[in-house]
N, C-alpha and C positions, 0 to 999 in steps of 0.2 A: 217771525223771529223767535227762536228761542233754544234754549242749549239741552243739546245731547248729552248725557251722562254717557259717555262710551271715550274711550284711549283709541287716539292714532295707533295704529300697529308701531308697537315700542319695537319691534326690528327695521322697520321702516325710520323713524327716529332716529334712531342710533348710527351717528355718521355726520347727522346733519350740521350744518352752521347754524351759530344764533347766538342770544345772551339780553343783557340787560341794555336798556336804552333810556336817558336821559334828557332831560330838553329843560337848555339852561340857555338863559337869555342876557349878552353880556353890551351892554351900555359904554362906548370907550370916551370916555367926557375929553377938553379939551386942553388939559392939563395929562393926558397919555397917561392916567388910572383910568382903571375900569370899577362899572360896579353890574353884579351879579344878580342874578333871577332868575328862581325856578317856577312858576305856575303848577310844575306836578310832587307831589308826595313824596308819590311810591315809582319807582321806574317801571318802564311798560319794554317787555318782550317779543324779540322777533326771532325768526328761523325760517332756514331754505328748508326744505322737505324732501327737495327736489338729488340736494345730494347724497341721502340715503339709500336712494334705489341703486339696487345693484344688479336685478334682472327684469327682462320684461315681464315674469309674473309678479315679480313688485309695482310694475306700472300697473298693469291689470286690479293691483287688492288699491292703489292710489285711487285711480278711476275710479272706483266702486263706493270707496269712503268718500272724495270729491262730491258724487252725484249723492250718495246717501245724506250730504250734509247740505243738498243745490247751494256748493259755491260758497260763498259770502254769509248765508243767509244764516246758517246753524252756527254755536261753536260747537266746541267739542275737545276734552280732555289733551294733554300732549305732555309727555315725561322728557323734562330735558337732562340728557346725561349726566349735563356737569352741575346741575344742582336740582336734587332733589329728595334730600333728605336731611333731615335738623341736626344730622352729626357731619364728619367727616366723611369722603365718600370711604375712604379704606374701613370704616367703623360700623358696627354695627349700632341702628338704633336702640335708642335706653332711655327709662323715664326720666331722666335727668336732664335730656339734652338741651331743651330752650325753658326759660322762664316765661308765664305765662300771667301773670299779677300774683297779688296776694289777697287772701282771703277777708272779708270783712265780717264775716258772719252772718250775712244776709242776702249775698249774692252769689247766685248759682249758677252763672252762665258766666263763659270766657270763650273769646275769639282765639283761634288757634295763630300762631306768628312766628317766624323766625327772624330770628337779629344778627346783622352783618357787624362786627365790630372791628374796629382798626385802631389801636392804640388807645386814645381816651375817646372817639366818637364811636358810636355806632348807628345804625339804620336799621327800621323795625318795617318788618314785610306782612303785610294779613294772607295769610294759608285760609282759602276758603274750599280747597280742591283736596281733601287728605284719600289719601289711600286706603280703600277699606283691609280690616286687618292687620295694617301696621302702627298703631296708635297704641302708645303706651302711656298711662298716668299715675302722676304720685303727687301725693300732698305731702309738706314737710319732708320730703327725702324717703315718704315711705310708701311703695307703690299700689293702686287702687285698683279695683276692676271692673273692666265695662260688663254692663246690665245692673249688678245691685248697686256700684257705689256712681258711674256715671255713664251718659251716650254721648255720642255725638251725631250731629247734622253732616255726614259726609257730604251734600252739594254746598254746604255754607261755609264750614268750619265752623260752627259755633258748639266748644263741649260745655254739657248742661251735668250738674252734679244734684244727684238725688237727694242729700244735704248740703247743706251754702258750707264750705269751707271754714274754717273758723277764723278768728280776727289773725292776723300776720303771718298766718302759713302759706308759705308761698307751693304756687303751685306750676308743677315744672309736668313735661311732655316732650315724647319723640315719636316721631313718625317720617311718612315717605309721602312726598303728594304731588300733584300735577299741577301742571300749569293750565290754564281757561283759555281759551284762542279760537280763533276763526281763522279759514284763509281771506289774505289778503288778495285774491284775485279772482274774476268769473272767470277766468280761462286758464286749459293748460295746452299747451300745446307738445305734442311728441313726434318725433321722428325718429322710427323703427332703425331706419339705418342710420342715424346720428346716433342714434341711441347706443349700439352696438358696437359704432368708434369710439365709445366714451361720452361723447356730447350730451350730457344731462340736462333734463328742464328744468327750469326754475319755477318751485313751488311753494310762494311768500305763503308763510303764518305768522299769525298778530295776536297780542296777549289781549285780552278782553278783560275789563272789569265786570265779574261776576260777584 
């Protein structure tokens, strides 16, 4: 077992179903209230694959990726359209876009995150998947640059600053990153002439904790 550094053909992607998933456990006592339970965090990710292909040389590069990864067994990178990037999709990213802690003066390392917010809650997601080249950083609102002032760990997310931050400057970052997954199945099955009606296969992906 172990994960590929390589992207599903993001044309292949693009089309498909999928999104965030949840698992929430609800208790209905006998007074008809409920009481609620999450056992997970962070929601975990799924998507068909299967509805992006549009011809049979996209089954062909599918096959290819499938056996390149035997099935199950590898993950491997996967860009979901509708979210993958710390701004808006219409927006270009900017060092401004997610907060990332603030500085203590002695700590030189931050996990990359983006935060879902809705009204006064929000929800903080760890980016461990960033897309090389699009990572932009600023401390205090003022923007820094990768090699002399910091790197990052692209299989981790983790940016490492060649000086610690200083005490309350907060440090903000945008970028574009993928999502970690594996398929959810050893088999795919096709048919050339279903295929050709329309009838697409179903090709389960599952977000993996990387």
């Amino acid at each position: 077992m172990a994960f590929h550094e390589i992207r599903f053909p993001a044309s292949l992607s693009f089309g498909s179903l999928g999104g965030p998933e949840r698992r929430t456990e609800v208790v209905t006592l006998a007074n008809g209230h409920e009481e609620r339970n999450t056992p997970w965090a962070q929601a975990r990710r799924r998507y068909d694959a299967g509805l992006g292909l549009r011809s049979l040389d996209d089954v062909e590069v599918l096959i290819a990726f499938f056996e390149a990864r035997q099935a199950m067994l590898h993950g491997f990178r996967w860009k979901d359209w509708a979210d993958h990037k710390t701004c808006r999709a219409s927006q270009a990213v900017s060092a401004l876009d997610q907060s990332m802690g603030n500085g203590d003066g002695a700590t030189s390392a931050f996990q990359l995150i983006k935060s879902y917010t809705s009204g006064a809650w929000a929800s903080t997601r760890v980016i461990t998947k960033p897309v090389a080249g699009t990572l932009r950083v600023a401390i205090a609102g003022v923007e820094v640059q990768e090699g002399p002032d910091w790197q990052v760990d692209g299989t981790s997310g983790l940016l490492n600053f060649t000086t610690p931050p200083a005490v309350g400057a907060e440090i903000t970052a945008g970028f574009e990153f993928d999502v970690p997954v594996r398929f959810d199945t050893d088999l795919i099955q096709v048919s050339v002439a279903s295929f050709q009606a329309g009838d697409v296969p179903k090709v389960p992906v599952i977000e993996v904790r990387a």
